[in-house]
N, C-alpha and C positions, 0 to 999 in steps of 0.2 A: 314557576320553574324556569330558568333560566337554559336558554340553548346554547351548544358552540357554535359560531359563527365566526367566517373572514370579514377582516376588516381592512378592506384596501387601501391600499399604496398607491404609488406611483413613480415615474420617473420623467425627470425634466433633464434635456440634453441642448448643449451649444455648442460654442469653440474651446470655451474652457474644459469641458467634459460633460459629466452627469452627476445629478443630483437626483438620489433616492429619499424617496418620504414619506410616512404614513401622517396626513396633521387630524385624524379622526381617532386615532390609539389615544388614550390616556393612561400614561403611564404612571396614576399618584397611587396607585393600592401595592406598586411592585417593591419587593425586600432585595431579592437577589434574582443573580442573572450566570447561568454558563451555558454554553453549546456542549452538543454532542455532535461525535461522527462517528458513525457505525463503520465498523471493519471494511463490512465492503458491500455493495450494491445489492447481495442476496441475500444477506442477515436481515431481519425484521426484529426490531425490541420490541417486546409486548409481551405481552397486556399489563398495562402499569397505571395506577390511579391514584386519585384520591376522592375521599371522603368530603374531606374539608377546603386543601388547597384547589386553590386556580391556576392553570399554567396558562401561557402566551406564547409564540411559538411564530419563528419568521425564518427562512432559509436564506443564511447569510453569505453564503456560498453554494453552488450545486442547485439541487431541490429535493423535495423529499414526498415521498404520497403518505398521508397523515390519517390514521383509519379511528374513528372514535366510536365509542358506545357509552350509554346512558345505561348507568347500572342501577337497577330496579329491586335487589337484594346483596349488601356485601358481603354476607356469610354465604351465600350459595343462588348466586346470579343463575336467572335461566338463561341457558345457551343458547334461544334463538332470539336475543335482541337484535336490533336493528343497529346498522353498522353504518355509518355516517363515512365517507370520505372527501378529503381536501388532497389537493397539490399546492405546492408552496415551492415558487421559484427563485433564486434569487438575484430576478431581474426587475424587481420590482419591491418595496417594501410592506409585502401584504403580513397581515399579522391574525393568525389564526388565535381568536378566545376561545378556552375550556375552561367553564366552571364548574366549579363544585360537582362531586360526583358522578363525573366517567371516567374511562380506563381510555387508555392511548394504544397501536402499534403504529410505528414508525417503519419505514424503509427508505434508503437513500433513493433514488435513482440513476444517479452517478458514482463511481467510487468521490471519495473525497469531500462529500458534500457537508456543509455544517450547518447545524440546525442551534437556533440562539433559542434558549427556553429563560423566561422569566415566570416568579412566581412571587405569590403575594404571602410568604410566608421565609423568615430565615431557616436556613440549616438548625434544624433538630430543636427547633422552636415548639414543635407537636410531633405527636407519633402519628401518620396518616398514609401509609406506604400503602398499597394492597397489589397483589402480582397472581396472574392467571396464567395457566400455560399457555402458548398460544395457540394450541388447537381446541379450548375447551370452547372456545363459542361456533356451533354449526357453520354460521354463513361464511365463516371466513376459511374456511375446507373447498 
């Protein structure tokens, strides 16, 4: 079973400016790519997953707190899994992996912030959506 995990980045700076990079991401499994920005600082998306797809996840502006769980039934998940969290800034090119089979909420932390999602799968290549409310999993209350 495979876990989420960051995969750091970095930044190199001179006179010329800065240079952001992650050279440990391998990006050969990725189909497509857009960002999201949430309304604004106190909306959370969530709970959103997949089954099947993988996402990648780097904040290319702002930052965002990235709350993950490992879903251990998709018809009727128990509510007290364990809830994984990441920050993702984007002063640095760190690049959060989600495999197969968790659900995401996101929350900006700044208005404005953009969050770059790649995935290993094209637009409507597969059905694999799955959406939870976001208060059905206890710990996140």
């Amino acid at each position: 079973m495979e876990i989420a995990k960051m995969i750091k980045g970095g930044k190199y700076s001179d006179e010329r400016g800065n240079l952001f990079f992650n050279n440990d991401f391998d990006a050969s499994e990725i189909k497509r790519i857009y960002y999201i920005e949430n309304t604004d600082s106190e909306f959370v998306r969530g709970w959103t997953g997949h089954q099947i797809e993988q996402r990648w996840f780097s904040a290319m502006q702002g930052s965002f707190d990235i709350k993950l769980i490992k879903i251990d039934n998709w018809e009727t998940p128990s509510k007290e899994l364990e809830i994984l969290q990441f920050r993702l800034n984007s002063d640095k090119l760190d690049i959060i992996h989600i495999p197969k089979g968790y659900v995401t909420a996101i929350q900006a932390t700044k208005n404005g912030s953009k969050l770059l999602v790649m995935a290993d799968y094209s637009l409507e290549e597969i059905v694999d959506n799955y959406r939870f409310p976001l208060d059905y999993f206890e710990k996140l209350k």
